[in-house]
Wavefront OBJ file of the C-alpha trace (Angstrom):
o trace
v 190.130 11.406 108.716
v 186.915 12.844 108.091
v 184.932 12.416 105.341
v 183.693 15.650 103.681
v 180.599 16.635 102.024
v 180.833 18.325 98.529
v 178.418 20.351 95.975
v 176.369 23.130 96.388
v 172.692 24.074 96.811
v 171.608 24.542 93.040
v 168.687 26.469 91.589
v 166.091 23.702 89.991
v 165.307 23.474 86.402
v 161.872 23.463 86.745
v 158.841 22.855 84.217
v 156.698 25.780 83.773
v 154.240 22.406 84.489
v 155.319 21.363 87.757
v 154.396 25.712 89.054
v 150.888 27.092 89.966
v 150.574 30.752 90.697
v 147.801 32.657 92.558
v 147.557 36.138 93.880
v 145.521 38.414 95.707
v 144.640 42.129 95.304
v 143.673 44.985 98.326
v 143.652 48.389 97.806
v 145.359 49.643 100.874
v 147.289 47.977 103.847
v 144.721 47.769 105.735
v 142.244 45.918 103.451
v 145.236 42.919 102.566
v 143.979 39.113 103.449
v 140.041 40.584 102.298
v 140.284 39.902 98.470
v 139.823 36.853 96.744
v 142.374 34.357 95.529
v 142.842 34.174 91.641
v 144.495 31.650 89.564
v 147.551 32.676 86.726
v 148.706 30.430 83.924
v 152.008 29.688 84.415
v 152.788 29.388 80.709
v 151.737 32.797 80.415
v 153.787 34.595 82.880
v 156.766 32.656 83.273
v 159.630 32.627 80.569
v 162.378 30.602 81.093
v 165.397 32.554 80.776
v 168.096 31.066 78.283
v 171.642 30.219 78.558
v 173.956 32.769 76.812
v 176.099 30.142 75.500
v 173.398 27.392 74.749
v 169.408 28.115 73.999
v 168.762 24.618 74.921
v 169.645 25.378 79.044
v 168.308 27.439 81.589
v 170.329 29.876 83.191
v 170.493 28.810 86.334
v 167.063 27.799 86.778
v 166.160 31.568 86.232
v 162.786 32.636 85.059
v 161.148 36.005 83.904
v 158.000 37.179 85.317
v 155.639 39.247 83.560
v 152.218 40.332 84.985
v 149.624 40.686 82.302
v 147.735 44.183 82.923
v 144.251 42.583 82.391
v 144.790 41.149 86.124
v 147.233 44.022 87.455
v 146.007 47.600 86.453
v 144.495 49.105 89.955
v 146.704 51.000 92.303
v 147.473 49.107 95.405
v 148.942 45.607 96.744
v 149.381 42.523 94.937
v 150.474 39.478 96.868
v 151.581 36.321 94.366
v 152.634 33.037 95.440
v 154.667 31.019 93.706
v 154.743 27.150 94.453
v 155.050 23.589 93.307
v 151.589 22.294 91.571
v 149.745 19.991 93.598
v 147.184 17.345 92.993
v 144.543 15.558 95.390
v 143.322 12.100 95.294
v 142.097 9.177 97.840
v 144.245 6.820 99.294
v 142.508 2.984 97.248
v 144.534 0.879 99.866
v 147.812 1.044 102.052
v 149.276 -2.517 100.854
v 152.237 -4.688 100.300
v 154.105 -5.435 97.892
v 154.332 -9.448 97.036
v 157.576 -10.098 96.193
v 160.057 -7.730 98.655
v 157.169 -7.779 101.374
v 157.033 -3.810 101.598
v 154.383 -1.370 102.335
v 153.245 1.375 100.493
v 150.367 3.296 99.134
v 147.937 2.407 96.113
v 146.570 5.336 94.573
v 144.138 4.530 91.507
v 145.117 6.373 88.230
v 141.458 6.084 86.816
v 139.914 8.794 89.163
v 138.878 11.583 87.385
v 141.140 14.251 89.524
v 144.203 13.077 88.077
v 143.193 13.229 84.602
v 145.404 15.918 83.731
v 148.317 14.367 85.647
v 148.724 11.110 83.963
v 152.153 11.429 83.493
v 153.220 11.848 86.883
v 152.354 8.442 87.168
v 154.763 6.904 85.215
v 157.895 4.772 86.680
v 159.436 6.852 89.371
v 158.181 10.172 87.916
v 156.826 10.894 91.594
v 160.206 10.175 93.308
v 161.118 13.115 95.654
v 157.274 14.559 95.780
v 155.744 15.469 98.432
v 152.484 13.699 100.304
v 150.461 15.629 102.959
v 147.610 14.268 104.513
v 143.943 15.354 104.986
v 141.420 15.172 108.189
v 137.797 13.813 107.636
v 136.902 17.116 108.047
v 139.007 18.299 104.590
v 141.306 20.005 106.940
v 144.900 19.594 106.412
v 146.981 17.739 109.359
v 149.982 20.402 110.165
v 152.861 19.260 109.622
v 152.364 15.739 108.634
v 153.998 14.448 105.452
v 155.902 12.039 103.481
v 158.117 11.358 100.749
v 157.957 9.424 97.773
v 161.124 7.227 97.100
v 159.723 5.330 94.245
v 156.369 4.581 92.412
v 155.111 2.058 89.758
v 152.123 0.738 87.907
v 150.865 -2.458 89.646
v 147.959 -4.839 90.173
v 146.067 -7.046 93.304
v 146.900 -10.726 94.250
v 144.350 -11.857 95.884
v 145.033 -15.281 98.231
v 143.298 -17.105 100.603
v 143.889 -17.021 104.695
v 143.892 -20.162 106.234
v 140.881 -21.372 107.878
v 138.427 -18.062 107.157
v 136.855 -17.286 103.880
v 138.500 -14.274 104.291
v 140.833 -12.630 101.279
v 144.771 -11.229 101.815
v 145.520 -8.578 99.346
v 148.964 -7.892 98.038
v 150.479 -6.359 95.024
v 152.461 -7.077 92.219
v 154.393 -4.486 89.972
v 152.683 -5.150 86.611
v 153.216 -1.926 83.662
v 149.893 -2.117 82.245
v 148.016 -1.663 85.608
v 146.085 1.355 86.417
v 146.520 0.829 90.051
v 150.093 2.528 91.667
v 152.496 1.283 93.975
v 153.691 4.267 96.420
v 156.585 3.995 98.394
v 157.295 6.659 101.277
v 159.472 7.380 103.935
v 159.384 7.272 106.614
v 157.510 3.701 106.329
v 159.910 1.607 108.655
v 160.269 1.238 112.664
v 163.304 2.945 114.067
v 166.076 1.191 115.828
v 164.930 2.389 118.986
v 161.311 1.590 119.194
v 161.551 -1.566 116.542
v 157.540 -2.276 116.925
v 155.999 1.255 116.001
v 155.258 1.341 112.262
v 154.543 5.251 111.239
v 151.361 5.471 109.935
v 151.773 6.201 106.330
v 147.946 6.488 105.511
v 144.649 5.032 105.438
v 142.040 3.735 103.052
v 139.956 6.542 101.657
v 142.618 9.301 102.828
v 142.134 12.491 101.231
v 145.816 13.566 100.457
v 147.868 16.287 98.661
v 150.844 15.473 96.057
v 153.199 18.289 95.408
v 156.609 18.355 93.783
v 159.954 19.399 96.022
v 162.193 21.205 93.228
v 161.497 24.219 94.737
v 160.587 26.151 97.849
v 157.132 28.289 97.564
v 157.758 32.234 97.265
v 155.717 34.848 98.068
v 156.245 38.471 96.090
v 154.561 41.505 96.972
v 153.827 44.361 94.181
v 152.948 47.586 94.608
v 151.204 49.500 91.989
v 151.544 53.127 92.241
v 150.098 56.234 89.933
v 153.777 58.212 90.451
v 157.308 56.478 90.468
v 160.786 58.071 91.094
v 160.626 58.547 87.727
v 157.235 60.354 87.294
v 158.880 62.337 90.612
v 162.550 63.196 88.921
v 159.930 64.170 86.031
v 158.120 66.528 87.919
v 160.844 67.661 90.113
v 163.533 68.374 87.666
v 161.975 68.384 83.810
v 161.625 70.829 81.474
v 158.299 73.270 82.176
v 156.621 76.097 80.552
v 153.877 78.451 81.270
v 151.574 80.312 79.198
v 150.440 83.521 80.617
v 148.020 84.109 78.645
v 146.322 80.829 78.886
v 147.337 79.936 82.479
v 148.036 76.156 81.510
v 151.419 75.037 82.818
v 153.441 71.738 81.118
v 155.749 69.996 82.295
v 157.684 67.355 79.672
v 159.348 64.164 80.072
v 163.067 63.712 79.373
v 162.134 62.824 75.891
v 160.756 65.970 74.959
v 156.448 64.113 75.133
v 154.007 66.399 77.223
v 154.229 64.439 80.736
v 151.104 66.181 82.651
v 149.444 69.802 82.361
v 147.720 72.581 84.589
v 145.560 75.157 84.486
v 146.546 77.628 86.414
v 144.259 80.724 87.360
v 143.241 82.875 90.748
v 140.109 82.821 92.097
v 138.410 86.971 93.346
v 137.376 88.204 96.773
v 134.163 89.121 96.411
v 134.245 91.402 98.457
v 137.270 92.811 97.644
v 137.864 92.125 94.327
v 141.455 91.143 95.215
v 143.402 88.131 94.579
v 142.242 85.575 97.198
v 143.140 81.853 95.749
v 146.054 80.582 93.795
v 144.681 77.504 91.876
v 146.581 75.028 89.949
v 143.921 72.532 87.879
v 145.301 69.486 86.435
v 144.616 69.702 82.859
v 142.763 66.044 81.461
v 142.902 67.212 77.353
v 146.922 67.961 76.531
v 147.200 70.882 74.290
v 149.860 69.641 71.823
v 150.680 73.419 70.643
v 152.747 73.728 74.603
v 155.086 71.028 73.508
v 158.435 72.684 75.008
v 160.356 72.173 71.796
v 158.053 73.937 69.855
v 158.249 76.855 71.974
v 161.841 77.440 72.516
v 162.019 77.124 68.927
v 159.417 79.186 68.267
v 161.367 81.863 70.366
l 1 2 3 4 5 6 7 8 9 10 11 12 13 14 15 16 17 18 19 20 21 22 23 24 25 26 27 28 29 30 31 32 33 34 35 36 37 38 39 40 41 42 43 44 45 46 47 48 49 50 51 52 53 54 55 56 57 58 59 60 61 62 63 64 65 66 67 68 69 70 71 72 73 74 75 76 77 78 79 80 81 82 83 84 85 86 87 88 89 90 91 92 93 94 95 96 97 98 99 100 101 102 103 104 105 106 107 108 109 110 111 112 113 114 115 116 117 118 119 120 121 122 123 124 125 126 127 128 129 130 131 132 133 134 135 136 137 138 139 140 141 142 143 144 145 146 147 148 149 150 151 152 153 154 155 156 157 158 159 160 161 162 163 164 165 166 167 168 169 170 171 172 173 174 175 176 177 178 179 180 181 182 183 184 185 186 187 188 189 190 191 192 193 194 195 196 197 198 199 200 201 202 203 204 205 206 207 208 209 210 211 212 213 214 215 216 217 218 219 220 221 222 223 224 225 226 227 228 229 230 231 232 233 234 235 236 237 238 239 240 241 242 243 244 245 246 247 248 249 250 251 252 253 254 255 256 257 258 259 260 261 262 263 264 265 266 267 268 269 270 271 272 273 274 275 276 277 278 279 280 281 282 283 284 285 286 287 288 289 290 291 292 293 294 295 296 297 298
């Protein structure tokens, strides 16, 4: 008989904390990757979106979007990525701990880069994130990463080797400690090659910590002077002309002035005849052309 496997793939809950959201701007196709890369708030452009039945649960780990038109009011392309906040700091030591004789990672939770990230240090707060790893060089190492399965405050032992005045370093799991116990996997040998450890870090390692709850998305925006509704507007509204004025109005489907023209011809000058047909768009609306006023007026 086999055994099954049950659930489903669920949208995550996330904190409007755990998200960081950048975007870029370019005014055409052919200008996108040139612009720089701005920051968002998350807490000002995310809303979580509220259960029907309870105001206390997400729906569905569903969020509303709203784009602030400080940052989006020029016509053209808007790339925004959405992804899980990250944090840097340097590997203090890849140790083990004393009493179960494993190896992990000690970060130290002094260091002034993860003074606004406290709290992820607490007891397994970090379990399920996400470690990548940095080259000398700042560069990151593709496709080289980790996960945490457990982290805890902790503190050095420090014993004495045999014969050397040389010191052995473990740790201990100790709650007041500013120093943090990192577990990862993969830390262990496989079955099949029993004496090759994976290297889980070194000391002084640049590295990345992100949260998992979600995979990174990428939305493109287009900002446009006409939409299909501006279009249906133009294409299919209410206009008038005034002949002896020339200006031309067209008006939305609530009855507002949408957009006006002057209309006029321009002379042959040699002729005197009729030579142009020009249609001027119109930047001061004349309020007296409002259509209702003028079929009533009829």
């Amino acid at each position: 008989m086999a055994t099954g496997v049950y659930s489903t793939i669920r949208p995550a809950t996330v904190d409007i904390s755990d998200v960081e959201i950048f975007y870029t701007f370019s005014p055409s196709r052919e200008s996108i990757g040139v612009g720089s890369v701005n920051r968002l708030n998350p807490n000002d452009v995310l809303v979580a979106v509220k259960h029907p039945d309870s105001q206390n649960q997400i729906l569905g780990g569903l969020y509303s979007l709203k784009l602030p038109a400080i940052n989006f009011s020029q016509r053209g392309f808007y790339n925004i990525v959405i992804r899980p906040r990250s944090f840097s700091t340097l590997i203090v030591d890849c140790g083990v701990l004393s009493s179960i004789n494993i190896k992990g990672l000690i970060l130290d939770t002094n260091r002034s880069e993860l003074a606004d990230f406290q709290s992820k240090f607490t007891t397994n707060a970090m379990v399920g994130y996400q470690i990548q790893y940095l080259s000398d060089d700042d560069k990151l190492i593709p496709n080289k990463f980790v996960i945490i399965t457990s982290n805890n405050r902790c503190e050095p032992i420090v014993g004495s080797l045999n014969n050397t005045t040389q010191k052995s370093v473990s740790y201990r799991l100790f709650e007041q400690g500013s120093l943090v116990f990192v577990t990862v996997s993969p830390s262990s040998a496989s079955s099949v090659k029993p004496n090759s450890i994976p290297q889980i870090g070194s000391v002084n390692q640049k590295i990345i910590i992100s949260n998992s709850f979600f995979n990174p998305q990428m939305i493109e925006i287009e900002l446009v002077e006409w939409n299909t509704e501006s279009l249906a507007i133009l294409l299919a509204g209410n206009q008038t002309k005034d002949i002896s004025s020339g200006i031309r109005t067209s008006t939305d489907f609530q009855g507002n002035i949408f957009k006006q023209w002057n209309e006029f011809e321009i002379l042959s000058p040699n002729f005197n005849e009729p030579q142009f047909e020009v249609r001027e768009i119109k930047e001061t609306l004349d309020q007296s052309q409002l259509f209702s006023t003028i079929i009533e007026g009829i």
